[in-house]
N, C-alpha and C positions, 0 to 999 in steps of 0.2 A: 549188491552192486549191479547185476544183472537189469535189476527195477528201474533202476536210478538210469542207467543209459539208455532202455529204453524209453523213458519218459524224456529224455532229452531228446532221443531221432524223433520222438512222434510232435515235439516242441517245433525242431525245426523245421519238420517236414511240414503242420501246418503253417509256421512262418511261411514256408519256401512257396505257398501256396498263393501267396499275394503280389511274390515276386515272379512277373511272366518278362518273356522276352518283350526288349525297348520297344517305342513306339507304338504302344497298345492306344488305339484311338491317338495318335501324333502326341502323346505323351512318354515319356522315360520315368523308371522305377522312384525317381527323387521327385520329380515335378509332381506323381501324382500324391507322393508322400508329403510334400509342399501344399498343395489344393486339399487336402482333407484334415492336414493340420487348422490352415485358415478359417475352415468351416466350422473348426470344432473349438477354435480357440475365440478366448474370451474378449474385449477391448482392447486390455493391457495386452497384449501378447500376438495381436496382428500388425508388429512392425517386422520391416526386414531384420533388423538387431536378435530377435526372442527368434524369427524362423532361421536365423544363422544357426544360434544357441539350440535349438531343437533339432533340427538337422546334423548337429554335430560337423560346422563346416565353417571355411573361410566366410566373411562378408561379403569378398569378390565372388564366390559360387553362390550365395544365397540369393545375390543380385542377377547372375546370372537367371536364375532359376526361376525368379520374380520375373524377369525380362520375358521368358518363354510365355510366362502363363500370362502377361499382360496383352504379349505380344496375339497373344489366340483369343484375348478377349475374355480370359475363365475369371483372370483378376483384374481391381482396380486400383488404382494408387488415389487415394483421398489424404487432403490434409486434415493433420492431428486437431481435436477439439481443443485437449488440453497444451500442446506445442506446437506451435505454428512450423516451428523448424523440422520437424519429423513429417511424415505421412503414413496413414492406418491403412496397410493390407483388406482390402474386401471381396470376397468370391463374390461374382455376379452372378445373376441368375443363368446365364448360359452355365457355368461354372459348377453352380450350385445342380443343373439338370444333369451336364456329363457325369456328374459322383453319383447321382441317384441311377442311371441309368447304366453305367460301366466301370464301377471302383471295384477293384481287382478285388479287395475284400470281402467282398458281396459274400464268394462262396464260405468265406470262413463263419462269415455275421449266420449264414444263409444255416450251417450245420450246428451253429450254437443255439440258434432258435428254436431249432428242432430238438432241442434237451428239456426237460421237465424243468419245471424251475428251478427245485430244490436243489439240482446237480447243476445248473447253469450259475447261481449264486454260489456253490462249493467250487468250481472250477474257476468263478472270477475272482473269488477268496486267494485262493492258492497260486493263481497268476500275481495278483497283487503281491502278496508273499513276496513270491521268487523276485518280478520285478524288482521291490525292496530291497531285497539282502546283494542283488545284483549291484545295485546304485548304491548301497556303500561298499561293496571293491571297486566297482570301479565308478569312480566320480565323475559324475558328464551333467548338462545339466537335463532337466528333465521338466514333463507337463504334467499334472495333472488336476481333477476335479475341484473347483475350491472349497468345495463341502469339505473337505478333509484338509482343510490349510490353518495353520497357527495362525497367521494375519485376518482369519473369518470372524467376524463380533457379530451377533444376532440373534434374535430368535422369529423365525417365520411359523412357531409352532402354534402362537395368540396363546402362552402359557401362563401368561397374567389374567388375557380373560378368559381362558378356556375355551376359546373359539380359533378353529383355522383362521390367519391371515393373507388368501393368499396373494397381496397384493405387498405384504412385507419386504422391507427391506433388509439388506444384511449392510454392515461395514467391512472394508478391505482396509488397514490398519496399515498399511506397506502405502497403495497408491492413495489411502486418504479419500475415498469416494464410494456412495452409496454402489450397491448393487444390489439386482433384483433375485427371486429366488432362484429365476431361470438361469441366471448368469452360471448360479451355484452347480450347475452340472457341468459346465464349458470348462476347458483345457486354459490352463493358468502357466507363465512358464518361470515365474515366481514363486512357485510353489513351494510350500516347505512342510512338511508333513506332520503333526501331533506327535506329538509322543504318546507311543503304546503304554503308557505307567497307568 
């Protein structure tokens, strides 16, 4: 048991490590966790709606929150391709600079770098894990990669001709629209995960 809770303070302490005091660069602990979801999330999932859902918040705070960051120019509100009635969340390039230059995360991304592969790939194993088993007690909803989503059809591997593709596309079987391979890394907040069988 001993193991087991220290792997949880060393969990939380590196979490706690992203959390600094409000206003780091005129931002709060939620807006900057808003602005780096948007950057990482996929088409589907840069509406106010999916960053409510990901934030784990009311509509009226995630509007909120959207207001701050438009309000500083980090985001853009564009109208939806596919719904004219919606509009698509965009980090602009100011937006897209403050994360590369002062996302609180840096120092975590910055100490995981510095792992050999082999133990950076076991550590994101085991995070994924916990993640997992976390998200069935407690049910919220959640983002991740669509490489790993039941609604992914495709093959970008050119396993028919035996050649890379890498200009292939996949299908999303959920929103009914091609996507690219690159998409396949981006944050989905539809996500539904394989079954490990």
């Amino acid at each position: 048991m001993p193991l087991i809770r220290e792997t949880v303070q060393l969990l939380v302490q590196a979490a706690g490590a992203c959390h600094l005091p409000d206003d780091r660069r005129g931002l709060r602990d939620r807006e900057w966790t808003a602005l780096r979801f948007l950057a990482r999330a996929n088409r589907f999932s840069r509406t106010p709606t999916a960053l409510a859902d990901y934030l784990a918040s009311t509509r009226a705070t995630a509007t909120q929150i959207v207001k701050a960051l438009v309000d500083r120019s980090l985001v853009a509100r564009r109208p939806s391709q596919r719904d004219k009635r919606s509009v698509v969340l965009c980090v602009t390039p100011q937006g897209e600079r403050l994360l590369a230059q002062h996302d609180p995360t840096s120092s975590i991304a910055t100490a995981v770098a510095a792992l050999v592969a082999e133990d950076c790939l076991k550590l994101r194993n085991s995070l994924d894990t916990i993640v997992k088993r976390i998200a069935t007690l407690l049910p919220r909803a959640t983002a991740a990669p669509c490489r790993g989503c039941v609604f992914l059809r495709g093959d970008a591997t050119g396993a028919r001709s035996g050649r890379a593709r890498p200009t292939a596309e996949y299908q999303c079987r959920l929103h009914r629209a091609s996507i690219t391979v690159q998409e396949t890394a981006l944050l989905c907040t539809s996500f539904e995960p394989l079954d490990d069988d």
